[in-house]
C-alpha positions as CSV (number, residue, x, y, z in Angstrom):
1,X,18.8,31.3,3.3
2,X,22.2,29.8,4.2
3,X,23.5,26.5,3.3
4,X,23.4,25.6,6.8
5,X,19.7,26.2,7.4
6,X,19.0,24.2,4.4
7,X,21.1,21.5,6.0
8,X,19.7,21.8,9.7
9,X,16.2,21.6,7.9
10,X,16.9,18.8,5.5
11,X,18.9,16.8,8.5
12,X,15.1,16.8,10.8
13,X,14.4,14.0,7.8
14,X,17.0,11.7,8.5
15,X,14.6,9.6,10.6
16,X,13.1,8.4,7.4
17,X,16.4,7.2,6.4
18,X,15.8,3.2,5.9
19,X,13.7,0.7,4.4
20,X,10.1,0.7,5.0
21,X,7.5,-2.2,4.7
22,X,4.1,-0.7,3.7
23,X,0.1,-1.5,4.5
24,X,-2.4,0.3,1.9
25,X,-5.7,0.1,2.4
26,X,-7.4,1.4,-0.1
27,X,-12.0,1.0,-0.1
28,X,-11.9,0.1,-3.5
29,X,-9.2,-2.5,-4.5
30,X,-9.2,-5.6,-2.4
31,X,-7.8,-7.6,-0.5
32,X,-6.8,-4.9,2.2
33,X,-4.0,-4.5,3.4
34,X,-2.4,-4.3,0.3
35,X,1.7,-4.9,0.2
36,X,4.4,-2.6,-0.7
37,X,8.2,-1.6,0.3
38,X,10.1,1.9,0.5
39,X,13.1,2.5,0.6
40,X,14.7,6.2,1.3
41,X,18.5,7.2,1.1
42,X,20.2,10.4,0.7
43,X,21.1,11.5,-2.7
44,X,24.2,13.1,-3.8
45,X,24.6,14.5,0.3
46,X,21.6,17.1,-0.2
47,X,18.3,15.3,-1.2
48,X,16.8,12.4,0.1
49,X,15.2,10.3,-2.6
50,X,12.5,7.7,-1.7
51,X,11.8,4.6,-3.9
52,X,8.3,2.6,-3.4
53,X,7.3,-0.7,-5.2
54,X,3.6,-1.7,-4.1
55,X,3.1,-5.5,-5.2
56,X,-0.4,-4.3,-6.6
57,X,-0.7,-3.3,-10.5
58,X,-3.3,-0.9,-9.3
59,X,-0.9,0.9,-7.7
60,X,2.7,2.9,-9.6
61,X,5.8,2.3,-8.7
62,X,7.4,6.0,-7.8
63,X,10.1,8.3,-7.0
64,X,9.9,10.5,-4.7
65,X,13.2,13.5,-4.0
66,X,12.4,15.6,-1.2
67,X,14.0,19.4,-0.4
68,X,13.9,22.1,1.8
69,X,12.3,25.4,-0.4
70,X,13.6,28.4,1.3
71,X,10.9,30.8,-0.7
72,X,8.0,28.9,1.2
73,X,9.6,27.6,4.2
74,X,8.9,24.7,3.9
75,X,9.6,21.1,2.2
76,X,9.2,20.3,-1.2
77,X,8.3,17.1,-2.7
78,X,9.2,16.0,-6.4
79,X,7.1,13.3,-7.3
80,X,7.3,10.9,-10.6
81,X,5.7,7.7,-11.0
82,X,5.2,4.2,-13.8
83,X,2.0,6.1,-15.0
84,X,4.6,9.1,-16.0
85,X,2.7,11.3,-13.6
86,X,5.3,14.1,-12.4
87,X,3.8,16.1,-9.4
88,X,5.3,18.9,-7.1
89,X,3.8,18.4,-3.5
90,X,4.5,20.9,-0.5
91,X,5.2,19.3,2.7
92,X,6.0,20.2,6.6
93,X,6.9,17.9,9.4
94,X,6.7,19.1,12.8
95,X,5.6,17.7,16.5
96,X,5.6,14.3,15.2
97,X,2.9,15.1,12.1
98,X,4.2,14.7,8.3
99,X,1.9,16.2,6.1
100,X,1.7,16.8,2.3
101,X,-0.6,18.2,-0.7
102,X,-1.2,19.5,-4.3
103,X,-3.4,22.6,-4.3
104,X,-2.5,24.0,-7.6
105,X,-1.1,22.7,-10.9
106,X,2.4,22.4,-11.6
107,X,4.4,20.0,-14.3
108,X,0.6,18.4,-14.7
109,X,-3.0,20.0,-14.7
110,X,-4.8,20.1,-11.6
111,X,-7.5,17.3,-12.3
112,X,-7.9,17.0,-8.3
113,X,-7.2,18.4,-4.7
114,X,-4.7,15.8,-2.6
115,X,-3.5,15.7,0.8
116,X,-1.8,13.3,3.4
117,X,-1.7,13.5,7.4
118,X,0.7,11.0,8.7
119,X,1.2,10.7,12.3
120,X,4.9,9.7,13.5
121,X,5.4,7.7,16.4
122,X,7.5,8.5,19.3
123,X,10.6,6.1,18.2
124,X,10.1,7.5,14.3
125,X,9.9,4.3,13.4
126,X,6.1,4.0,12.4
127,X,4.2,6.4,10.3
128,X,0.2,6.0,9.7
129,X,-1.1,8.6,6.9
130,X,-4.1,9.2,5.7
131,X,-4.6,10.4,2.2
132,X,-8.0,12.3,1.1
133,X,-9.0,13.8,-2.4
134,X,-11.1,16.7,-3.0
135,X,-12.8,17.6,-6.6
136,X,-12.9,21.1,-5.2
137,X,-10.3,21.6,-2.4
138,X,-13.3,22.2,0.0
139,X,-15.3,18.9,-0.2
140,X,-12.5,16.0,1.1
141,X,-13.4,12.3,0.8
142,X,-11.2,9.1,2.6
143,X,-9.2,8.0,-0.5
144,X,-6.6,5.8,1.2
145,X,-4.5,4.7,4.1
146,X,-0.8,3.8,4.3
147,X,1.2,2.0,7.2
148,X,4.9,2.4,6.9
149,X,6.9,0.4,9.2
150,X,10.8,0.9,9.2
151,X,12.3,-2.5,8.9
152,X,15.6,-1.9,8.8
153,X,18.4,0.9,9.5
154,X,20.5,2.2,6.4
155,X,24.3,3.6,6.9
């Protein structure tokens, strides 16, 4: 792959560039919508790296540095948290959908299936995902819903 399809790919992410005000509703921890903020930058001029706090104890703090895989075609998602969980996620993003999973284990065991559909709006300015969990990667159950709102433009 060359550099500059590496670029062209990682540059269809600038959207998310910005800070982010985030809704979780989650069925089990209440009260709904639960608060939290993002905030994602580009790091060193070839990654972006996203930061979230959620204002529930429930819920990690994380860090989250996103790249473009040219083995898989496709994005790649480096994913560290409070808990010290350390997860590698593939991701695509295409006609306005963002979606993400772990199918197989990587820097932890595989205790559990995950994925995430998040629909982009037309300005790419609001992002509703849903996340589901699967004990088998065939049987998926609701696990939880995030809102991301961009609040405010970053230079």
């Amino acid at each position: 792959m060359s550099a500059s399809n590496r670029d062209e790919m990682m540059k269809k992410l600038d959207f998310f560039i910005g800070h982010w005000d985030m809704e979780v509703t989650h069925p089990h921890i209440q009260p709904n919508p639960i608060l939290g903020h993002s905030s994602i930058e580009w790091m060193e001029e070839k990654y972006i790296i996203q930061r979230i706090q959620i204002n529930k104890s429930e819920f990690p703090s994380s860090t989250t540095i996103y790249d473009w895989d040219a083995k898989m075609d496709q994005y790649v998602m480096h994913y560290f948290d409070s808990r010290g969980v350390t997860r590698l996620y593939q991701m695509t993003l295409g006609d306005g959908v963002w979606k993400w999973w772990r199918d197989k284990a990587d820097f932890s065991s595989l205790k559990f299936f995950q994925r995430s559909t998040g629909k982009v709006d037309e300005t790419g300015t609001v992002i509703e995902s849903i996340l589901e969990k699967s004990d088998d990667g065939i049987n998926w159950e609701h696990d939880f819903k995030t809102v991301y709102r961009k609040v405010e433009e970053q230079m």
